[in-house]
C-alpha positions in Angstrom: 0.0 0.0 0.0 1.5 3.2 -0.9 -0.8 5.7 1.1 -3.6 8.2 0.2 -4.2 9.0 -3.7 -2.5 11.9 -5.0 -4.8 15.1 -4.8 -5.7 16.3 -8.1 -4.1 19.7 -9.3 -7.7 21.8 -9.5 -8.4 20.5 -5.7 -5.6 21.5 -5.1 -6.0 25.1 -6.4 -9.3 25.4 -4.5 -7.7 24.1 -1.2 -5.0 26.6 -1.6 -2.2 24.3 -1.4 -1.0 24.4 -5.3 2.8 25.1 -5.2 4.9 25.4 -8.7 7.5 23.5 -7.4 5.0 20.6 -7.1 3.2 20.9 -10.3 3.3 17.4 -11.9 2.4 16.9 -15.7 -1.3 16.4 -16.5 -2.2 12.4 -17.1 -2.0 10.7 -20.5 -5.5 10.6 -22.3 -6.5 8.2 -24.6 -9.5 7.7 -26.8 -13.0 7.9 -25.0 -15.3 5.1 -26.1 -18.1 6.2 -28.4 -19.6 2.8 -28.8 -19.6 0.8 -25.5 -18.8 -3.2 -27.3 -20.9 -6.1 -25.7 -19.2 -8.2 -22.7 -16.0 -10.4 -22.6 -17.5 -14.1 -22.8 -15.8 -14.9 -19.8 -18.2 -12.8 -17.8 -21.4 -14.4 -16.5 -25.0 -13.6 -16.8 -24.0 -11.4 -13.9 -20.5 -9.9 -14.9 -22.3 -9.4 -18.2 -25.4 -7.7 -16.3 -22.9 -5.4 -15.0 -21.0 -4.8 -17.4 -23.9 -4.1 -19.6 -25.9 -1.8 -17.0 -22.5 0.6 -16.2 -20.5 0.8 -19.4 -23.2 2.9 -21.3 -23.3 5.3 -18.2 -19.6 5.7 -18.1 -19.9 6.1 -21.8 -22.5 8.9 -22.1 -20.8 10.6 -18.9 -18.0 10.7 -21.3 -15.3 9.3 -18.2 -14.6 6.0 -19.9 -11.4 5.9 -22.1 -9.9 2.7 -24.3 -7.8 1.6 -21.4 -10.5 1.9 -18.9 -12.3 -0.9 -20.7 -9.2 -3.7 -18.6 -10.6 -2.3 -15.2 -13.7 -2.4 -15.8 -13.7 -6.0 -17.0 -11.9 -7.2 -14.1 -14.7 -4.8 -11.9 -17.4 -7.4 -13.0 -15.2 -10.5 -12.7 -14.7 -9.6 -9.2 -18.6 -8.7 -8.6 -19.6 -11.9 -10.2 -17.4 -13.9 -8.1 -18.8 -12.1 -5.2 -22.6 -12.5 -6.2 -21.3 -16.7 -6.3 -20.1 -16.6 -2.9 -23.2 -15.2 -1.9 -25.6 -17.1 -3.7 -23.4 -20.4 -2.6 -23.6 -19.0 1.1 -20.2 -18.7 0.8 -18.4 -15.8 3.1 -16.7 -12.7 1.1 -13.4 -11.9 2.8 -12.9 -8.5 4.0 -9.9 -8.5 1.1 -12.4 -9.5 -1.4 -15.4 -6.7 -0.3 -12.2 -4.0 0.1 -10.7 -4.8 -3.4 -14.2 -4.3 -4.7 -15.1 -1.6 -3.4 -11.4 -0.5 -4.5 -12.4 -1.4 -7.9 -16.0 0.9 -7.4 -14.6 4.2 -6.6 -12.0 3.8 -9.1 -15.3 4.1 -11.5 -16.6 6.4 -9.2 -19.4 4.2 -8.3 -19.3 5.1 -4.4 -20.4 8.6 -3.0 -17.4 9.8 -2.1 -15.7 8.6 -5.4 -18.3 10.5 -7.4 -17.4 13.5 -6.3 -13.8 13.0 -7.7 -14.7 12.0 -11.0 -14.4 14.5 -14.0 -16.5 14.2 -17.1 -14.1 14.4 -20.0 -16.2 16.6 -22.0 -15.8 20.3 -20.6 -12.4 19.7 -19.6 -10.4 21.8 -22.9 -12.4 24.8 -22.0 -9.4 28.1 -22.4 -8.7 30.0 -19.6 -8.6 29.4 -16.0 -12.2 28.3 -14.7 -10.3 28.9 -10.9 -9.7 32.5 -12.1 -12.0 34.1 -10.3 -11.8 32.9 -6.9 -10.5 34.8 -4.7 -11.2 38.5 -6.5 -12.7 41.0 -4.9 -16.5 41.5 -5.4 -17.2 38.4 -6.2 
């Protein structure tokens, strides 16, 4: 475990804790997905449920890229395994539910999570949408 997530660079603004000599280079994007493909056939009826139910929404919220699409499959391995256990009456380690939920708020998919996600559509709007913080009058 390497500790907490790095901060991203706007929260960072907002918070007032951005420092030049910290600045680190924005992260590589890659394609977004226009057209969500059907599941990997190792997936279950419900890997495949999940799958099926939040790649369209990560799609139209415009968050997931190509490379998102690994993650995301091995989200709904790891649920379907899970939804086995339980259905067998078989316990879910505490590893198993933390690596899950792990898996979730990488997605964005718990509350707090959410809140941390960008939408990629908006984000190549010029200027400095921070600019005005902090002027007087406003």
């Amino acid at each position: 475990m390497r500790g907490r997530k790095p901060t991203a660079p706007a929260l960072k603004v907002i918070a007032g804790t951005a420092r030049p000599d910290r600045e680190v280079p924005d992260a590589p994007e890659f394609d977004l997905i226009d057209e969500f493909p059907d599941p990997p056939q190792h997936l279950n009826v419900n890997g495949a449920a999940m799958w099926n139910d939040l790649g369209p929404q990560l799609v139209a919220a415009r968050v997931l890229q190509t490379v998102d699409l690994y993650a995301l499959q091995q989200l709904c391995y790891a649920w379907q395994v899970q939804v086995a256990k339980q259905m067998a009456g078989v316990d879910i380690t505490a590893a198993e539910q933390t690596a899950l939920k792990a898996l979730m708020s990488e997605f964005g998919m718990t509350p707090a999570s959410r809140r941390k996600v960008s939408s990629g559509g908006d984000s190549k709007k010029t200027g400095n949408k921070f600019g005005a913080l902090g002027s007087p009058g406003r």
